[in-house]
KEKE-3310 file (N, C-alpha, C; in steps of 0.2 Angstrom, whole numbers, plus 5000, padded with zeros to 4 digits):
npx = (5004:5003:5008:5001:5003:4998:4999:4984:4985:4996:4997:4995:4988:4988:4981:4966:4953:4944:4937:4935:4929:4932:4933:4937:4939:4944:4940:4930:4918:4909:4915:4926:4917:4914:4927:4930:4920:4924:4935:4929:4928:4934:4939:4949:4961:4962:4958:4957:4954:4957:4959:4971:4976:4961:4947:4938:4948:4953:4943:4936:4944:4953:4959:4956:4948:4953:4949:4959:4975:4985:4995:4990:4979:4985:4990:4979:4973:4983:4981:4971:4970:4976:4977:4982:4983:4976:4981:4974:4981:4974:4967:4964:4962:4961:4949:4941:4937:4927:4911:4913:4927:4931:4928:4934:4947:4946:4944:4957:4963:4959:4948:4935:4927:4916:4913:4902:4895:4877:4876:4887:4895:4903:4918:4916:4909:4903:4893:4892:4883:4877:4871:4878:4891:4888:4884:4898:4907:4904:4894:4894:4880:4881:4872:4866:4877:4869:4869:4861:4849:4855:4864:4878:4894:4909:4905:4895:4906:4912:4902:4901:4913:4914:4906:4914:4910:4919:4915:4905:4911:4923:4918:4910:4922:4933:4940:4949:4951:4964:4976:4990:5008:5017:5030:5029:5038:5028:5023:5028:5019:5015:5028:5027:5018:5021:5017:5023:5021:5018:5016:5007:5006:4995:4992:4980:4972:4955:4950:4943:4929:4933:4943:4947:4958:4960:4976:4984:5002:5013:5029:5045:5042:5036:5023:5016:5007:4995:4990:4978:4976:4962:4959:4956:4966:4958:4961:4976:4986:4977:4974:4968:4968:4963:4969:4982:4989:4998:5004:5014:5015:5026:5038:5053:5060:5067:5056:5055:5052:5050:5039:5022:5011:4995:4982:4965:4956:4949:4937:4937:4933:4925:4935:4937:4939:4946:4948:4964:4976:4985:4970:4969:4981:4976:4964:4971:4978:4969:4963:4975:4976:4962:4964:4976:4969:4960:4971:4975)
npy = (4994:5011:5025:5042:5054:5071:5088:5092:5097:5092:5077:5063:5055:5041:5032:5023:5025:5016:5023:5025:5037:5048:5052:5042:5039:5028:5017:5009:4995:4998:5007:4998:4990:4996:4999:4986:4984:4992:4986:4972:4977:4974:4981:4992:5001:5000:5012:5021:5037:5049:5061:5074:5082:5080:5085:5094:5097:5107:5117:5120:5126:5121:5106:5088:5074:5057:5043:5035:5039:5045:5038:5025:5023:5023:5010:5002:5002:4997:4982:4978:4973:4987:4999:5013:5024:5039:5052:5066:5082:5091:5107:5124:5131:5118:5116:5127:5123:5123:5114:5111:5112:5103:5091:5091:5091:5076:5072:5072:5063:5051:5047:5034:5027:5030:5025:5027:5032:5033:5046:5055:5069:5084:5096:5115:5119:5107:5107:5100:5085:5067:5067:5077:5073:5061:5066:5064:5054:5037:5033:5023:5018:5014:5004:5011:5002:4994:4993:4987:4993:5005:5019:5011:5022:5033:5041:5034:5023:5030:5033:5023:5017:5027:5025:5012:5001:4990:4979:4982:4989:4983:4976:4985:4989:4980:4975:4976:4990:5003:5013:5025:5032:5041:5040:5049:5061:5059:5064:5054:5046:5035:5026:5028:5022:5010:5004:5009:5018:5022:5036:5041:5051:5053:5061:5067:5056:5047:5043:5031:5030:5036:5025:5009:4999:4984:4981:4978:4982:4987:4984:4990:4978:4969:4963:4965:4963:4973:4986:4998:5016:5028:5045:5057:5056:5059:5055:5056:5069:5076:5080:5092:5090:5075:5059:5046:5031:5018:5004:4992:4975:4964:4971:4979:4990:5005:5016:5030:5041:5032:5028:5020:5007:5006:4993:4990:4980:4977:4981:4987:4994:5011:5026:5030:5040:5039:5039:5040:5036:5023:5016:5018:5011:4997:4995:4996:4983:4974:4975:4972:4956:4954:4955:4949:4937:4937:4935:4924)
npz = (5000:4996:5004:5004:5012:5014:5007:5000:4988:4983:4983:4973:4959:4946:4940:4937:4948:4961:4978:4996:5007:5021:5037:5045:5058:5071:5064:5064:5062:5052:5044:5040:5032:5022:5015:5012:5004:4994:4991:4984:4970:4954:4945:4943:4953:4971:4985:4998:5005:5018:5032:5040:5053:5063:5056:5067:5076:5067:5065:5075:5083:5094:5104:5099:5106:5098:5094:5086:5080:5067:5062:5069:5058:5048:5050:5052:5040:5033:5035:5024:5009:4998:4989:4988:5000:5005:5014:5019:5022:5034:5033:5036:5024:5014:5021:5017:5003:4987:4982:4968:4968:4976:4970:4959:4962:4965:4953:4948:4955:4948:4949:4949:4953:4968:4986:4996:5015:5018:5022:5019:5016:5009:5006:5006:5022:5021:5012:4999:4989:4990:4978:4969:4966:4962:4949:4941:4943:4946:4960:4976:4987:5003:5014:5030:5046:5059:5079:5090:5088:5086:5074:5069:5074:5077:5087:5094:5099:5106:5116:5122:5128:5137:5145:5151:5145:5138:5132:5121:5114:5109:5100:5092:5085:5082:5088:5102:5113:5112:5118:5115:5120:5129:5141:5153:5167:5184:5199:5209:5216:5216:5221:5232:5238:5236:5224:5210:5198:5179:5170:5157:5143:5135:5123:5111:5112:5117:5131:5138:5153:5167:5180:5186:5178:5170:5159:5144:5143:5129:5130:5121:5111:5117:5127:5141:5157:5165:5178:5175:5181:5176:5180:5192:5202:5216:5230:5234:5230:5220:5204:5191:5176:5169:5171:5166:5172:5172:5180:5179:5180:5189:5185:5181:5175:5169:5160:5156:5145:5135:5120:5125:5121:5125:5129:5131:5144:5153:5165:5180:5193:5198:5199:5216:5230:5246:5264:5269:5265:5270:5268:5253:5250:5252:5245:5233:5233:5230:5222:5213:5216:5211:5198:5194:5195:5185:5173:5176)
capx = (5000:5005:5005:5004:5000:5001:4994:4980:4988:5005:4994:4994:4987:4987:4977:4958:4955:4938:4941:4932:4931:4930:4939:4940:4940:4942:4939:4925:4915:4905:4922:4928:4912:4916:4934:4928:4915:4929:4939:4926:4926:4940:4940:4953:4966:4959:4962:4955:4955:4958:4961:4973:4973:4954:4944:4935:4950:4955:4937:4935:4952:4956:4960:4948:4948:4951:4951:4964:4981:4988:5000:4983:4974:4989:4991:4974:4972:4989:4978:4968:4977:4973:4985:4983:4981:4978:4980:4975:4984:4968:4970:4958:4964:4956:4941:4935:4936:4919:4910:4916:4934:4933:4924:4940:4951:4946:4944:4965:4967:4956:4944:4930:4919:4916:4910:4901:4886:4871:4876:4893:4894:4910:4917:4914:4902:4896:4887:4891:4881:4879:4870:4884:4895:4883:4886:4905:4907:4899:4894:4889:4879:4882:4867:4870:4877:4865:4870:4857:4845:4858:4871:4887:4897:4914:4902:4894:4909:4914:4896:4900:4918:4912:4901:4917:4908:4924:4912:4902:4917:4927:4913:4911:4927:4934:4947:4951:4952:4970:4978:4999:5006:5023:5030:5031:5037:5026:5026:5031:5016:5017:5031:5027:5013:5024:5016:5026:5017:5019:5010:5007:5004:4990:4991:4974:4967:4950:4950:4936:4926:4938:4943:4954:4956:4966:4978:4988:5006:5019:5035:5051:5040:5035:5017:5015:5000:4996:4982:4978:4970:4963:4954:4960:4967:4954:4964:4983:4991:4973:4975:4963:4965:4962:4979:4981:4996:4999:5007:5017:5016:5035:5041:5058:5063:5067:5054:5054:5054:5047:5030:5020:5003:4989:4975:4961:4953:4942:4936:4936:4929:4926:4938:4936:4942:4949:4949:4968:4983:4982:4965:4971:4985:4971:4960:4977:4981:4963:4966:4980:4973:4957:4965:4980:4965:4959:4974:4976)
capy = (5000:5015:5033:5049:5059:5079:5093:5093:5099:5087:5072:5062:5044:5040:5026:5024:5021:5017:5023:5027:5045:5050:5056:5034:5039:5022:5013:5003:4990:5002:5009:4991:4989:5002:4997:4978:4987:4996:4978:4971:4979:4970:4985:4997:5001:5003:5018:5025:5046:5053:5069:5073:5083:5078:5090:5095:5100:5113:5119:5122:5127:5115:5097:5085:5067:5053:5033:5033:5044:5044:5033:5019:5023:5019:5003:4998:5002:4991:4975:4980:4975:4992:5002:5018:5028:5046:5056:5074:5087:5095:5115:5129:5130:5114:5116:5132:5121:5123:5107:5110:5112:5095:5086:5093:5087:5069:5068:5075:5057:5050:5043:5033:5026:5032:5019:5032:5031:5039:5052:5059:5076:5086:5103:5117:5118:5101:5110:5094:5080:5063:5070:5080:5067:5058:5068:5064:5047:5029:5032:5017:5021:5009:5007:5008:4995:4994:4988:4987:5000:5012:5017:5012:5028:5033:5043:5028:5017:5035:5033:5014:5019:5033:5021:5007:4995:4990:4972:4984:4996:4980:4970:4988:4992:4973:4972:4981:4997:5005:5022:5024:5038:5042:5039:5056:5062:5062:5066:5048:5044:5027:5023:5028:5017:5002:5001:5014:5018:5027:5042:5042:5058:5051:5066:5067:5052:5047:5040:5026:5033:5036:5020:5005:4992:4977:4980:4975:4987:4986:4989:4987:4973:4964:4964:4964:4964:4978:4988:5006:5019:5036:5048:5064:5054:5061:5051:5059:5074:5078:5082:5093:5086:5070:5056:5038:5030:5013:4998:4986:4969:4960:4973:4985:4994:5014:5017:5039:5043:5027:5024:5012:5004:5001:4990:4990:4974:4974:4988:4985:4998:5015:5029:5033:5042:5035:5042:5042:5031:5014:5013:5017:5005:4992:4995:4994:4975:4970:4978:4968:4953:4955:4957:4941:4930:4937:4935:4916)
capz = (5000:4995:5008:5004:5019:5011:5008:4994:4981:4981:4979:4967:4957:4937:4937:4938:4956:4970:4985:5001:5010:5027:5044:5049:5067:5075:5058:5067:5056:5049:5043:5038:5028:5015:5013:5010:4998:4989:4986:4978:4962:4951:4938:4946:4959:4977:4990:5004:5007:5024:5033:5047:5058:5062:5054:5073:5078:5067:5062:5084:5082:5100:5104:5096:5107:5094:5096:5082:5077:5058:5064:5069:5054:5043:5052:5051:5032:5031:5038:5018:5001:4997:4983:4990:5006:5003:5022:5015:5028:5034:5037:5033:5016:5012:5024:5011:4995:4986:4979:4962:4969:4978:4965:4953:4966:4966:4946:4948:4956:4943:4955:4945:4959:4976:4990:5003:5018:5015:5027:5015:5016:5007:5000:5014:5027:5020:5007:4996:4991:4985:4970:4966:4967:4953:4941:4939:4947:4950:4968:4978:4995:5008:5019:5039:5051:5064:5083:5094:5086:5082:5069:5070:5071:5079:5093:5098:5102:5113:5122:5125:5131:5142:5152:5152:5144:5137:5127:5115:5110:5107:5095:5085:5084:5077:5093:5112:5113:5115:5115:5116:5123:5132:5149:5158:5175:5189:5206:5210:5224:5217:5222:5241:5240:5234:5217:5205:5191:5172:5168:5152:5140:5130:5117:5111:5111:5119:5136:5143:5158:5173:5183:5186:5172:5167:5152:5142:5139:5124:5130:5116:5109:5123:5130:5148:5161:5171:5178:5175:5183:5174:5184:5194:5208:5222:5237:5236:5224:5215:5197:5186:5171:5168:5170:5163:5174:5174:5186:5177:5185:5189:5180:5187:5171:5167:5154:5155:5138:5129:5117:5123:5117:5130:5127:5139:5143:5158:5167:5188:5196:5198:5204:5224:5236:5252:5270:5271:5262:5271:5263:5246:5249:5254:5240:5227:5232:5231:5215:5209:5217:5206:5190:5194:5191:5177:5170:5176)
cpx = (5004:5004:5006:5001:5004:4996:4989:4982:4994:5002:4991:4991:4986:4983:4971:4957:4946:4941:4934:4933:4929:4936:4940:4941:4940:4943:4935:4923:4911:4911:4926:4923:4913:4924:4933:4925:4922:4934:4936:4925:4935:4944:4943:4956:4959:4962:4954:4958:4953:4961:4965:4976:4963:4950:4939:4941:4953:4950:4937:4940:4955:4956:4953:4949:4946:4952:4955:4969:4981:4990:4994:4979:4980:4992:4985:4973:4977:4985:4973:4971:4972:4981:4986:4982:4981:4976:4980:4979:4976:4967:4961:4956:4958:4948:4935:4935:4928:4919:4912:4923:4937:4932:4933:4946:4950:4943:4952:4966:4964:4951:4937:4925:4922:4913:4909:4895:4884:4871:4880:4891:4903:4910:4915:4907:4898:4892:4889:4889:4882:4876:4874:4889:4893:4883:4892:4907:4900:4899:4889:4886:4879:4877:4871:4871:4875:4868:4867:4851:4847:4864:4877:4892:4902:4909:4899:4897:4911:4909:4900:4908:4917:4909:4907:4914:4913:4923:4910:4907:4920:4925:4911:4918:4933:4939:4947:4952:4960:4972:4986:5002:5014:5026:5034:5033:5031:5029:5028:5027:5015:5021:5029:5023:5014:5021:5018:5020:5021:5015:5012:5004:5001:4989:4982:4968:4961:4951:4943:4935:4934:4937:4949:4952:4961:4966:4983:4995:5010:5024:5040:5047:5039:5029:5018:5007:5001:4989:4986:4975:4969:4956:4961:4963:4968:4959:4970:4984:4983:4976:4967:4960:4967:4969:4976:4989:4992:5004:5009:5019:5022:5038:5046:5061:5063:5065:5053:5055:5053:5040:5029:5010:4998:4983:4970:4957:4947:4942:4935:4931:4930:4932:4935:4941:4942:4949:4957:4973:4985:4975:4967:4975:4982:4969:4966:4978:4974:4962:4968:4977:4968:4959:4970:4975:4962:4963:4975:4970)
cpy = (5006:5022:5035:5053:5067:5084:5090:5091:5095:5080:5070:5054:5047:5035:5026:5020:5019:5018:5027:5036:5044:5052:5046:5034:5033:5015:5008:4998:4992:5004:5003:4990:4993:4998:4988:4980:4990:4989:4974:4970:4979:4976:4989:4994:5002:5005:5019:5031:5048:5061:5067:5079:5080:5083:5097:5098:5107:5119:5122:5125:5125:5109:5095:5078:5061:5047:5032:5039:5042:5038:5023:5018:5020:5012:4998:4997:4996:4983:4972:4978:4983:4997:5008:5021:5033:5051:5065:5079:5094:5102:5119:5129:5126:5112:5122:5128:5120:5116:5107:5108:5105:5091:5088:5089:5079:5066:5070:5066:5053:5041:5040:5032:5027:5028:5026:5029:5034:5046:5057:5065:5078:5094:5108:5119:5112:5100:5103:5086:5073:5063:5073:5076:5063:5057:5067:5056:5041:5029:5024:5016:5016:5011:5006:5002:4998:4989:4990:4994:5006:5011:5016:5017:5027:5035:5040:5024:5021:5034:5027:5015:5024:5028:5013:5002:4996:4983:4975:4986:4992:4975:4976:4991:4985:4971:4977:4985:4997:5013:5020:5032:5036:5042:5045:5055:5062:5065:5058:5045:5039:5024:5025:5023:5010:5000:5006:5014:5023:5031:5043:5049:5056:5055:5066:5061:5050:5042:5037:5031:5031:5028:5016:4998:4988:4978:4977:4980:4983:4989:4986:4980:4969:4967:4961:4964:4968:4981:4997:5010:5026:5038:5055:5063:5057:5062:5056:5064:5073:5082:5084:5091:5079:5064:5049:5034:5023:5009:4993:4980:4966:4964:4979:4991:5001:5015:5024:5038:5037:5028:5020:5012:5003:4999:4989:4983:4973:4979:4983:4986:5006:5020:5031:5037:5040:5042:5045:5035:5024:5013:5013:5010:4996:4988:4993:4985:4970:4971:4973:4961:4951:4952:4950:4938:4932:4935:4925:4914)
cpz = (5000:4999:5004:5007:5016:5009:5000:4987:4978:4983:4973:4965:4948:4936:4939:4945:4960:4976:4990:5004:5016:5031:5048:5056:5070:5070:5061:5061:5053:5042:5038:5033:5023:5013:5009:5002:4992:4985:4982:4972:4958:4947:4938:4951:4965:4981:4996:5003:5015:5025:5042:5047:5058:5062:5061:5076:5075:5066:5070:5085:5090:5099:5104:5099:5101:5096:5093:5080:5070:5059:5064:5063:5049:5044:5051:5041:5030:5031:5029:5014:4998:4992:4986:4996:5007:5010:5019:5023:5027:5037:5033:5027:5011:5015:5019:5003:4994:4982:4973:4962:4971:4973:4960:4956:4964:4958:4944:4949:4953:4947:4949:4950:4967:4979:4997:5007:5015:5017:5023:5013:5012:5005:5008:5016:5022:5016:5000:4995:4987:4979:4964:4964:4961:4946:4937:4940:4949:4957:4968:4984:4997:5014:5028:5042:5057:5070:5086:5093:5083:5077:5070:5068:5077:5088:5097:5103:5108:5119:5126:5130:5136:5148:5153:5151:5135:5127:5120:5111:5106:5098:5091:5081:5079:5084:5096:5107:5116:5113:5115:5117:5126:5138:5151:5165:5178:5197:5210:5217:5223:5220:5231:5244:5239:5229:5214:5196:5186:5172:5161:5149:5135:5123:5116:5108:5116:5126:5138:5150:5165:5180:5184:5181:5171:5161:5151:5138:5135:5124:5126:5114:5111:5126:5138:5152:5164:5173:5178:5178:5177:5179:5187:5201:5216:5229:5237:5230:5217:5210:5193:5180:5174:5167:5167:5169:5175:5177:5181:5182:5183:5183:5184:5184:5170:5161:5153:5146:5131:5128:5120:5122:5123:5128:5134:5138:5147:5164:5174:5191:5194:5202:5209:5227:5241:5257:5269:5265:5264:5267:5256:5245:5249:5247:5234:5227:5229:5225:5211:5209:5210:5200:5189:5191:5185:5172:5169:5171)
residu = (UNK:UNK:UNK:UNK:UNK:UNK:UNK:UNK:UNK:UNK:UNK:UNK:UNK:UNK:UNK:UNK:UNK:UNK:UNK:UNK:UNK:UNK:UNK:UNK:UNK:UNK:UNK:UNK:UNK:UNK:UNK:UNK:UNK:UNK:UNK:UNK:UNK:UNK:UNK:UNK:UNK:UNK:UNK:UNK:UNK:UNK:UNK:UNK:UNK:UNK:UNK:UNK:UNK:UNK:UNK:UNK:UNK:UNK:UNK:UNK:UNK:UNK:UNK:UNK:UNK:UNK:UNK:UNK:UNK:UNK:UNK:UNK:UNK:UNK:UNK:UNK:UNK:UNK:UNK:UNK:UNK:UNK:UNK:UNK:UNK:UNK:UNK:UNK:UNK:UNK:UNK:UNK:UNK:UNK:UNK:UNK:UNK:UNK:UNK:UNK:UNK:UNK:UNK:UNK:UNK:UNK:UNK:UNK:UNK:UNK:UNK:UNK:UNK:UNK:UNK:UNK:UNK:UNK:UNK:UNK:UNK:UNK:UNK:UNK:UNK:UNK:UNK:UNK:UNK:UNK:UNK:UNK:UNK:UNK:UNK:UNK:UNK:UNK:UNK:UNK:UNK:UNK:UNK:UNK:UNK:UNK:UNK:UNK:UNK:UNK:UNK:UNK:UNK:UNK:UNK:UNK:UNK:UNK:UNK:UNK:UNK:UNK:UNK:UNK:UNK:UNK:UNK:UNK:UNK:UNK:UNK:UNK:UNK:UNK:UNK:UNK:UNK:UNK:UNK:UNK:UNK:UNK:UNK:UNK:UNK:UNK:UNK:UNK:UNK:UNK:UNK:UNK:UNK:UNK:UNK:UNK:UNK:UNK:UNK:UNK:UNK:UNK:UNK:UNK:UNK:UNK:UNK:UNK:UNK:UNK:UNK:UNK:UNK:UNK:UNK:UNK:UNK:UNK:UNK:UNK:UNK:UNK:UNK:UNK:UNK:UNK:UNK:UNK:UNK:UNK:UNK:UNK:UNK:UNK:UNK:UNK:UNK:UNK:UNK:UNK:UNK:UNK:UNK:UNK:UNK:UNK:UNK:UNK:UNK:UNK:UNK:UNK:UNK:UNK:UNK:UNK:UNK:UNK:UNK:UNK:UNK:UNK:UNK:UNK:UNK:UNK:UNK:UNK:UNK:UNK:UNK:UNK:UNK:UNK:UNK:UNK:UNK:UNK:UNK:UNK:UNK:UNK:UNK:UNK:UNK:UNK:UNK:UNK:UNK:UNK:UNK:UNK:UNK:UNK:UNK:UNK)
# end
């Protein structure tokens, strides 16, 4: 598969292509189902078109909580035989293009058929439809995937994450949920309490509802067990925003300054607050405890 992550204009394809459009947030099976769709059809190349930054973020012009980076989405596309993967660099620039402008764009990469929802909007402020689209291309609308009464969209699988129910997210999503992120300083009240933790810097991806869960980290290419807490931990050295630190089990390593992977598997509990620091320390082994036999 072929990148080209760039701006608009320094994209390029010669050959007669299908491809998908959207912002892929999560690339759930709604997401999956279009890209399948685009395999399909023998009679050309096939691509996907994406946008990055997420279009929410610069449009609000602040941080946009995403379940997937570039980085994820070009990973998942990989899993694809897919010929092309076109990451447009999404600025203001190409937020004012009119529906002619786009439409001219996407006969540049000599796009013949489009695989879109019913919903596919384009061009600015949205003002472009799949009629427009019509007149230039073989569109093929792809009806919704329905779970449980509703559409399977990126904001769903956030609901389903929001409330820790870790089963649905994972069954729209095709597999766990995970974020990756960086091992910062803290204040080190893990280590007082006898369990040291990472503080990761999540950059802006989407965090499940605040609590303690059993993952799964990837350090230097090596999966480990451990648990996590996010939340603004109440009990000792309150924090306003929102932290992620995890506890690596039989683990003794100096990871400051590594990537790692976390996959979330099974939510516990909620965060608390405790009277004093014997109970936290309490609650922590009951903790581990807990999570050991899941693992067994």
């Amino acid at each position: 598969m072929k990148i080209q992550a760039a701006p608009y204009q320094l994209i390029t394809n010669n050959d007669p292509i299908t491809i998908t459009m959207g912002n892929f947030d999560g690339l759930h099976l709604g997401h999956q189902q279009l890209i399948e769709r685009v395999l399909s059809y023998p009679d050309t190349k096939h691509g996907v078109l994406t946008f990055d930054p997420h279009p929410s973020s610069v449009l609000r012009k602040q941080p946009f909580r995403t379940l997937t980076q570039k980085e994820d989405k070009i990973n998942l596309f990989a899993k694809y035989p897919l010929d092309q993967a076109f990451i447009v660099e999404f600025n203001m620039a190409f937020s004012q293009l009119s529906v002619d402008e786009f439409i001219a764009f996407l006969r540049r990469l000599h796009v013949t058929r489009l695989v879109i929802g019913r919903d596919a909007r384009f061009g600015y402020r949205g003002e472009g439809t799949i009629a427009d689209l019509k007149k230039y291309f073989f569109v093929d609308v792809v009806e919704d995937l329905v779970y449980n009464h509703t559409r399977v969209s990126t904001t769903y699988i956030k609901d389903f994450l929001s409330m820790a129910d870790l089963g649905s997210a994972r069954k729209l999503l095709n597999r766990h949920y995970g974020v990756k992120g960086t091992v910062v300083h803290g204040n080190r009240i893990g280590h007082k309490l006898g369990y040291p933790t990472a503080n990761i810097d999540f950059g802006n991806y989407f965090l499940p509802q605040s609590g303690v869960y059993y993952v799964k980290v990837l350090v230097d290419d090596v999966w480990y067990h451990a648990m996590a807490n996010i939340g603004n931990n109440p009990t000792l050295n309150y924090s306003f925003e929102k932290r992620l630190e995890i506890h690596i089990f039989d683990f003794n390593h100096n990871i400051y300054g590594k990537y790692l992977e976390i996959v979330f598997l099974h939510y516990l509990r909620q965060e608390l607050k405790f009277r004093n620091k014997k109970e936290l320390i309490e609650q922590i082994k009951k903790d581990e405890a807990a999570i050991r036999k899941l693992i067994i």
